[in-house]
C-alpha positions in Angstrom: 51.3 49.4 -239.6 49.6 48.5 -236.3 50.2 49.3 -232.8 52.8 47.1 -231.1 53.0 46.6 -227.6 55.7 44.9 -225.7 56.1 43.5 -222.1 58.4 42.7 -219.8 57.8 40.3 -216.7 61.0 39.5 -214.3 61.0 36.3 -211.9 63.8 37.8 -210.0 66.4 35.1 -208.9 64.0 32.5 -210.7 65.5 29.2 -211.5 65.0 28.7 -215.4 65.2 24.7 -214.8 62.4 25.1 -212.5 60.2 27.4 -213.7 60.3 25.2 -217.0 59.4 22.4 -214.8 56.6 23.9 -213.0 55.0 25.0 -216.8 55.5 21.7 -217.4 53.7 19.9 -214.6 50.8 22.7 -215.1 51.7 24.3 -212.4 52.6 27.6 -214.2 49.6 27.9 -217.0 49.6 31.8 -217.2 53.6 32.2 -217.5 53.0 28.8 -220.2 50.6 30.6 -222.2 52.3 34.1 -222.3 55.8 32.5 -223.2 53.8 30.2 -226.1 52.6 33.3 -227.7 55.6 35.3 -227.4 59.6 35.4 -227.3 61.6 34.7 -224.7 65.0 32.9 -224.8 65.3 29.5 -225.2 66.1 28.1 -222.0 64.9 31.3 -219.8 68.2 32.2 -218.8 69.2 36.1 -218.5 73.1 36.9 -219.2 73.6 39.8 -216.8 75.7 42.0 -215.7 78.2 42.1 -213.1 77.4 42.0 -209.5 75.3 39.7 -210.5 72.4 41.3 -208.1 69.2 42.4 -208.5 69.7 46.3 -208.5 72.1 46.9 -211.1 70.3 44.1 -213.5 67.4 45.3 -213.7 68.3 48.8 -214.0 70.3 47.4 -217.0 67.1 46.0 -218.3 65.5 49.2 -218.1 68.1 51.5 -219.5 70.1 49.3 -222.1 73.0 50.6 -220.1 76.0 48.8 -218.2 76.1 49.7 -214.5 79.0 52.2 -215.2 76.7 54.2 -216.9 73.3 54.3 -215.0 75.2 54.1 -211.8 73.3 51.5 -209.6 76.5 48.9 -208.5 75.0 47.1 -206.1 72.7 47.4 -203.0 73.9 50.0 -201.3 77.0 52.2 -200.9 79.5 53.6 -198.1 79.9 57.3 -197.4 83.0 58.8 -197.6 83.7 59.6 -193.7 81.2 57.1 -192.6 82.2 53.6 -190.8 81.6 50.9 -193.1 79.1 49.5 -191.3 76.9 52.0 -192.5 75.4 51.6 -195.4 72.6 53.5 -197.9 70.3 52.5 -199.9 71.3 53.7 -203.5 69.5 51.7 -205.8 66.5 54.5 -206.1 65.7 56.4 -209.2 67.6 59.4 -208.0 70.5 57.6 -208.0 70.6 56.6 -211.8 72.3 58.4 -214.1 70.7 57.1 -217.1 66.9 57.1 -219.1 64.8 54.7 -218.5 63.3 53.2 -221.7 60.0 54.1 -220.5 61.4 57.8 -220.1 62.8 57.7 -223.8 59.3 56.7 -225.1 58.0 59.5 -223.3 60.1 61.9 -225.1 58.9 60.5 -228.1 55.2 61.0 -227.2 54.7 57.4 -226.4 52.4 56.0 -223.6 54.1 53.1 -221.3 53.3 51.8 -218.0 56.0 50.6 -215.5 55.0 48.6 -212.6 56.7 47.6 -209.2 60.0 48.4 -211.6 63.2 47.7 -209.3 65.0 51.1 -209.0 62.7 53.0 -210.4 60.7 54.3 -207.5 59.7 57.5 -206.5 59.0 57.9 -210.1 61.2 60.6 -212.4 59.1 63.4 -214.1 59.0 62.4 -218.1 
């Protein structure tokens, strides 16, 4: 059996109608090509999870875990003791509780390659 490679590429907070517009009109060749020779879903659309935000989605998409479980809720988080208008940034790798699939290959003495990855920065020994 050969090698199989897989790839993931996220328009965050892309609109599905649109971006199948733009293919359409030519305006999106690459993206056109790439879904022609590959899977995607059928209209583009992404069920998520809830808060429907960016953090905790796509560290969903990376783990294969709810929110609960890697920990990333939202874009930031209050400190007990603090005022809430103060709030930190908690959607960084040391905040996830979970693998990330690439970290699971790893273990498995597989190569990946993870690039501008939402809440995975600064990068996790594997």
């Amino acid at each position: 059996m050969g090698l199989k490679r897989a790839m993931v590429i996220g328009l965050d907070a892309a609109d599905p109608v649109q971006v199948k517009r733009l293919m359409a009109e030519g305006k999106m060749p690459n993206l056109k090509k790439l879904l022609e020779s590959g899977v995607a879903n059928e209209n583009l659309a992404m069920i998520g999870c809830l808060p429907s935000v960016t953090p905790p989605n796509w560290t969903s998409i990376a783990t294969g875990c709810w929110p609960r479980t890697h920990g990333i809720t939202c874009y930031g988080n209050q400190t007990l003791g603090e005022g809430l208008d103060i709030e930190n940034v908690n959607w960084t790798s040391e905040n996830v509780t979970a693998d990330f699939i690439w970290e699971s290959f790893a273990k498995e003495g597989k190569r990946s390659i993870a690039l501008s990855y939402c809440s995975a920065w600064p990068p996790r020994d594997t």
